[in-house]
OpenMM code with the backbone's topology and positions (N, CA, C; nanometers):
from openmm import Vec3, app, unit

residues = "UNK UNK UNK UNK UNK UNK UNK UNK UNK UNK UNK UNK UNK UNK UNK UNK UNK UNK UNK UNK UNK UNK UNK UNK UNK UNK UNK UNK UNK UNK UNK UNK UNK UNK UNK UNK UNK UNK UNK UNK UNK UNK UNK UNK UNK UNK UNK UNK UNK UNK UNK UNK UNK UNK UNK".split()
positions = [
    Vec3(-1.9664, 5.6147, -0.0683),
    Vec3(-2.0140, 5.6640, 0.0577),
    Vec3(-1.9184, 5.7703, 0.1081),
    Vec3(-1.9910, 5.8586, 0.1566),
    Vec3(-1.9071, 5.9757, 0.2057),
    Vec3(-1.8865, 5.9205, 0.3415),
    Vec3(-1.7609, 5.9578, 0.4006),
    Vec3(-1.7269, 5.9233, 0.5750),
    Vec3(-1.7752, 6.0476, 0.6332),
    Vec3(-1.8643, 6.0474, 0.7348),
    Vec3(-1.8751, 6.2013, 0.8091),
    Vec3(-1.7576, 6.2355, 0.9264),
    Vec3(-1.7183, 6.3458, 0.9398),
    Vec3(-1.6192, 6.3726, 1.0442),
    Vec3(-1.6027, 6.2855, 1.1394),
    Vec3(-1.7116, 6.2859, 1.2191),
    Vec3(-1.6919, 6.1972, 1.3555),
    Vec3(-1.6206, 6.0822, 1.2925),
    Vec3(-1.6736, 5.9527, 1.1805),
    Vec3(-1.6465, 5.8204, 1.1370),
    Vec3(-1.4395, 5.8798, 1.1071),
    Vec3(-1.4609, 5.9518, 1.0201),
    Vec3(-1.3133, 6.0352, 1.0174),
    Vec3(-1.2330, 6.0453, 1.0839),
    Vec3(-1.2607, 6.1317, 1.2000),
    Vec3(-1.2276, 6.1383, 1.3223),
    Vec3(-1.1918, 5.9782, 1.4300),
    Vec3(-1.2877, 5.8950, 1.3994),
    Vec3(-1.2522, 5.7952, 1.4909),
    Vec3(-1.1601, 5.7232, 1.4271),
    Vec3(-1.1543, 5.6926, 1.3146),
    Vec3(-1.0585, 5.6232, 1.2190),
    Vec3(-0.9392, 5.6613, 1.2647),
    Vec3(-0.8811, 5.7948, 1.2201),
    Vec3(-0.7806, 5.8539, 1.2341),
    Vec3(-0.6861, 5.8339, 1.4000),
    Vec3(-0.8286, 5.8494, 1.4825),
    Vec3(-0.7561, 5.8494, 1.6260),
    Vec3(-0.7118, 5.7206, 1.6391),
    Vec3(-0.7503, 5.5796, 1.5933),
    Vec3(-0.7199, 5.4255, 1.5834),
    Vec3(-0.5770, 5.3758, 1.5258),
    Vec3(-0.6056, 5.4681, 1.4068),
    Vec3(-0.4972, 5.4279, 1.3528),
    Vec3(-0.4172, 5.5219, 1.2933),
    Vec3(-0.4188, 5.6457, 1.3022),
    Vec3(-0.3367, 5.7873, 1.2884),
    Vec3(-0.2479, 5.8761, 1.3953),
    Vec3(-0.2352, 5.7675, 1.5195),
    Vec3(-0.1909, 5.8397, 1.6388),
    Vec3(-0.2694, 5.9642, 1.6955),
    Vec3(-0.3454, 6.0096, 1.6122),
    Vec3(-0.4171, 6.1117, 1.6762),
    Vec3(-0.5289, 6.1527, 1.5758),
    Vec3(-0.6378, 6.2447, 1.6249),
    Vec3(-0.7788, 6.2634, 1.5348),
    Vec3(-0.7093, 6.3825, 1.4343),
    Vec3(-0.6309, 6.4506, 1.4929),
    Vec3(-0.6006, 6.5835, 1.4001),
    Vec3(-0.4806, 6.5309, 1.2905),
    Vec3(-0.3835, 6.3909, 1.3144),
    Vec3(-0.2919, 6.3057, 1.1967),
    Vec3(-0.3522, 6.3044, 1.0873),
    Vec3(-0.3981, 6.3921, 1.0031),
    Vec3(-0.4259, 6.3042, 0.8648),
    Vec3(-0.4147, 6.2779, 0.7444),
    Vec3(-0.2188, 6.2893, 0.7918),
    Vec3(-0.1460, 6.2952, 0.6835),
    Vec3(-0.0741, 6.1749, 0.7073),
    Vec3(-0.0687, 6.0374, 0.8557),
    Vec3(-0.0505, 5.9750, 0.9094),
    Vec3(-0.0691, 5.8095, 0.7703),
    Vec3(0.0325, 5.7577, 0.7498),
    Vec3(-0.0053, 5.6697, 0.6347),
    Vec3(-0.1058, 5.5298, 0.6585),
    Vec3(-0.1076, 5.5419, 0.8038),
    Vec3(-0.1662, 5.4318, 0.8325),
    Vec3(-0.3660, 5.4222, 0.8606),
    Vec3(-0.3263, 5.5574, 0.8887),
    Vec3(-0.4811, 5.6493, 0.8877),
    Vec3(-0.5209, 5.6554, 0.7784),
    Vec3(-0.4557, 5.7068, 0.6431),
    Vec3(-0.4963, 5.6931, 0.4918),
    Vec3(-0.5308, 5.5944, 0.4702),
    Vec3(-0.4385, 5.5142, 0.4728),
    Vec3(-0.4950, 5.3190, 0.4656),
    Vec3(-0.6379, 5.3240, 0.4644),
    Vec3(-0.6327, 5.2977, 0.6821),
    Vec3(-0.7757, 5.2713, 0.7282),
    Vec3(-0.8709, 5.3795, 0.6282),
    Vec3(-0.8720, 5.4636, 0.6158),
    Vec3(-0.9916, 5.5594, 0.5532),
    Vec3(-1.0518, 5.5005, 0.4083),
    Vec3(-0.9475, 5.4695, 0.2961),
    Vec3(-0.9443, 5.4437, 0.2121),
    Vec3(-1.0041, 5.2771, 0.1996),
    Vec3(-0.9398, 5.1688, 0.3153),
    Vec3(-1.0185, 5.0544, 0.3027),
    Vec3(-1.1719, 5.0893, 0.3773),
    Vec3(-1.2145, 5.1570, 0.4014),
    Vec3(-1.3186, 5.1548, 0.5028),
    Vec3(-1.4241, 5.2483, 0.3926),
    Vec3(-1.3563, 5.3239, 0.3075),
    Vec3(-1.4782, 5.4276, 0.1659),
    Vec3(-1.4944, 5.2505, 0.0779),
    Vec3(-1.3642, 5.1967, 0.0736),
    Vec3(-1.3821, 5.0484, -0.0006),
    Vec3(-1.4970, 4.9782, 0.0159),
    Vec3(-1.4510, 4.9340, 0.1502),
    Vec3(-1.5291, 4.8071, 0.2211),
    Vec3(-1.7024, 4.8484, 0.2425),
    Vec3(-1.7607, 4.9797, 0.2489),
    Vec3(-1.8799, 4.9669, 0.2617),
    Vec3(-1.9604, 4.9737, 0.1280),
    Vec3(-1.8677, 5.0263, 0.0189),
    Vec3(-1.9760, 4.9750, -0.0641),
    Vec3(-1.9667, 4.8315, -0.1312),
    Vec3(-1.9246, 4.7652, -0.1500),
    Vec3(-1.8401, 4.6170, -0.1757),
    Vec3(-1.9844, 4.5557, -0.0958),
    Vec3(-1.9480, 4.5765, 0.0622),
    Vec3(-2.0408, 4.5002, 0.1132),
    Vec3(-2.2061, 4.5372, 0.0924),
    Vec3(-2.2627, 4.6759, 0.0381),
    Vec3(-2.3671, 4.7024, -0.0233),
    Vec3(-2.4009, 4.6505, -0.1255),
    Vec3(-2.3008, 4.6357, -0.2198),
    Vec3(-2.3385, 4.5405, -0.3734),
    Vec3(-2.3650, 4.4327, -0.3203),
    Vec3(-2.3308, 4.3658, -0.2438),
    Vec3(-2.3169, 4.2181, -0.1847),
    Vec3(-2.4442, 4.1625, -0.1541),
    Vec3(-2.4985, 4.2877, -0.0824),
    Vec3(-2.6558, 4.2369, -0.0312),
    Vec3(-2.7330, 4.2595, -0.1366),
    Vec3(-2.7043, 4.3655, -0.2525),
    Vec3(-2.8164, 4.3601, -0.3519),
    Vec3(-2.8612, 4.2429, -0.4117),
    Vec3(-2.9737, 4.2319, -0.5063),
    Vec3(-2.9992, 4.1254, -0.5464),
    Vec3(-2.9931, 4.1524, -0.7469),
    Vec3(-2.9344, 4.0659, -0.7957),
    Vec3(-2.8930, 4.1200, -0.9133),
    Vec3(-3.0344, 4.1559, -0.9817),
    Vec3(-3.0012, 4.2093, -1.0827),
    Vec3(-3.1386, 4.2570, -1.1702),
    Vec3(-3.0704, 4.2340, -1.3496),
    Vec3(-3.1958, 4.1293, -1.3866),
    Vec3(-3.1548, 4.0629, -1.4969),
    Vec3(-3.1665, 4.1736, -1.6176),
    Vec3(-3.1115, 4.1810, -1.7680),
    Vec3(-3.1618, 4.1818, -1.8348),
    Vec3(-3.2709, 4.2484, -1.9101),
    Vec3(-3.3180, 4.0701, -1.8918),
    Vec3(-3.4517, 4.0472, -1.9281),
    Vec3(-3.5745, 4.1088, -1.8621),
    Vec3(-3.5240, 4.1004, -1.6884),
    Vec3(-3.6647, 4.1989, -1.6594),
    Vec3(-3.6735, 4.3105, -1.6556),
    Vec3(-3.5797, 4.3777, -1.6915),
    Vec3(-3.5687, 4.5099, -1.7116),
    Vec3(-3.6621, 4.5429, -1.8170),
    Vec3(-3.6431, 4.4710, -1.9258),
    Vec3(-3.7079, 4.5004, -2.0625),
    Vec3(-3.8037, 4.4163, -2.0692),
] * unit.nanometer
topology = app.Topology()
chain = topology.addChain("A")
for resn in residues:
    res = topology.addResidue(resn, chain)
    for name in ("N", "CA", "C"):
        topology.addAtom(name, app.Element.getBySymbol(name[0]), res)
């Protein structure tokens, strides 16, 4: 998932001391668990696909 500016932007201001920090290590963090965490939780809801019904 791509982050759009604004999501960027709010991250950064939370935990980067400021929206324009984003060289801030704690802002990298948050950005980096947060590109993580949404697709993790997308696989999560999928429902697996066997195999067998494929073919």
């Amino acid at each position: 998932m791509l982050l759009t500016s604004e999501a960027k932007k709010a991250i950064f201001k939370k935990h980067g001391q400021s929206e324009s920090n984003t060289g801030h290590s704690e802002g990298q963090i948050a950005m980096f668990t947060e590109c993580i965490n949404h697709p993790t939780e997308h696989l999560k809801t999928l429902k697996r696909i066997s195999l067998q019904s494929v073919l």
